[in-house]
C-alpha positions as CSV (number, residue, x, y, z in Angstrom):
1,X,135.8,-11.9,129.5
2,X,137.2,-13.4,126.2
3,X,140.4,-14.8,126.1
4,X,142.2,-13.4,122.7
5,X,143.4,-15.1,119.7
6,X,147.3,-15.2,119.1
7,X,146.5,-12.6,115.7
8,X,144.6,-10.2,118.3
9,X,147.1,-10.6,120.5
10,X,150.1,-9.9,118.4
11,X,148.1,-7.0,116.9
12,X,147.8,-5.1,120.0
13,X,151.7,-5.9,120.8
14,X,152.4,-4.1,117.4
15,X,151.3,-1.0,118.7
16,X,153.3,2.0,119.7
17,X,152.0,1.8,123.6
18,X,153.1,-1.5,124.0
19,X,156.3,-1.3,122.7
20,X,159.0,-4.2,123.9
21,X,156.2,-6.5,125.4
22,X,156.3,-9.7,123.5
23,X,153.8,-12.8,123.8
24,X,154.5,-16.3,124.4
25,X,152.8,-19.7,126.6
26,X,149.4,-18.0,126.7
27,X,150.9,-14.7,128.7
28,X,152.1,-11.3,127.9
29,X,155.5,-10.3,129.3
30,X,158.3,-7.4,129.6
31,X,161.9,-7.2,131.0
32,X,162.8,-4.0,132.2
33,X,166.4,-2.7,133.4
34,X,166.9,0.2,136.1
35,X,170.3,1.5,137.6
36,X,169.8,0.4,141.1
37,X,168.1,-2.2,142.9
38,X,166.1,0.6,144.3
39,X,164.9,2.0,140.8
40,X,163.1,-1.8,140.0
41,X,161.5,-1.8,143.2
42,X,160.3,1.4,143.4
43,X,158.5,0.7,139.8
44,X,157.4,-2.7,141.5
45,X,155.9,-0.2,144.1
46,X,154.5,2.1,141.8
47,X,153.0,-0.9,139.4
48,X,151.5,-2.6,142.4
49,X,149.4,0.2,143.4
50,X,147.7,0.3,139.6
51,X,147.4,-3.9,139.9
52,X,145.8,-3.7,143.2
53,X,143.2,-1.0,142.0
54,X,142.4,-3.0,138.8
55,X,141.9,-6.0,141.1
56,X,144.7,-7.4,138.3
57,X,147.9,-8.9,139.9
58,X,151.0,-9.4,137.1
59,X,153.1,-11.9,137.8
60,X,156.9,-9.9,139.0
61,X,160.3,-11.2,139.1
62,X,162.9,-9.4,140.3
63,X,166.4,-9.7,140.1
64,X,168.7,-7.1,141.6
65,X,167.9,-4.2,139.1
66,X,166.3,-6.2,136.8
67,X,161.9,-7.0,136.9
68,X,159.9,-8.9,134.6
69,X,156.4,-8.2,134.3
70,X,154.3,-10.9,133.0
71,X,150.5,-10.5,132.5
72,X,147.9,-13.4,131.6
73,X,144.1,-13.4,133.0
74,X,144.0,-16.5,136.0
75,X,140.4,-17.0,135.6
76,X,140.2,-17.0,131.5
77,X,143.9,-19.1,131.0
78,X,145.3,-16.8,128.6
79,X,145.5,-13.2,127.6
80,X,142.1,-10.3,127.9
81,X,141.8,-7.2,127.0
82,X,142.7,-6.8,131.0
83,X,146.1,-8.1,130.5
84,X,146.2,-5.0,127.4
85,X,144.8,-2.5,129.9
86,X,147.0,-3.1,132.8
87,X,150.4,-3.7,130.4
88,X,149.7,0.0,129.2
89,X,149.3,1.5,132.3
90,X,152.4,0.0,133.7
91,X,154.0,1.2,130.6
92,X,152.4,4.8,131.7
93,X,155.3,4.6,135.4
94,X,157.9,2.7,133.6
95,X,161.0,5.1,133.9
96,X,163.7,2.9,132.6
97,X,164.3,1.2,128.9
98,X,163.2,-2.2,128.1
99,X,165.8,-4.9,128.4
């Protein structure tokens, strides 16, 4: 697996299915807002089952009804077309707006 340039990164962020991620220190990250603190960790749940099946793990944050969802790839130190992959399929559950 190839780790991606900063241009091929930035290009794929420009895209209509990645909307709102942004890319900084070698990782690709999101901050999304929900209503309850129930909302954000039901989309950690419903994330966590597509991470687990892509043998991919994001690092989460969550903070009362706020998650951030950062992606990088461990074994390559920076950002793969995995990271791309498993951003746009969490974007595929995300039911609340970007932060």
């Amino acid at each position: 697996m190839t780790v991606l340039s900063d241009g091929e990164v930035h290009s794929a962020l420009a895209g209509h299915d990645l909307r709102g991620w942004r890319f900084d220190r070698g990782e690709i990250f999101k901050n999304y807002k929900f209503s309850t603190f129930m909302d954000a960790i039901a989309f950690i749940d419903r994330l966590a089952r597509f991470a687990e099946e892509a043998n991919h793990h994001p690092d989460l944050e969550n903070h009362y009804n706020r998650v951030r969802v950062a992606l990088h790839t461990w074994s390559e130190s920076g950002v793969t077309d995995k990271d791309l992959a498993l951003a746009r399929r969490i974007e595929s559950v995300a039911e609340a707006p970007e932060l």
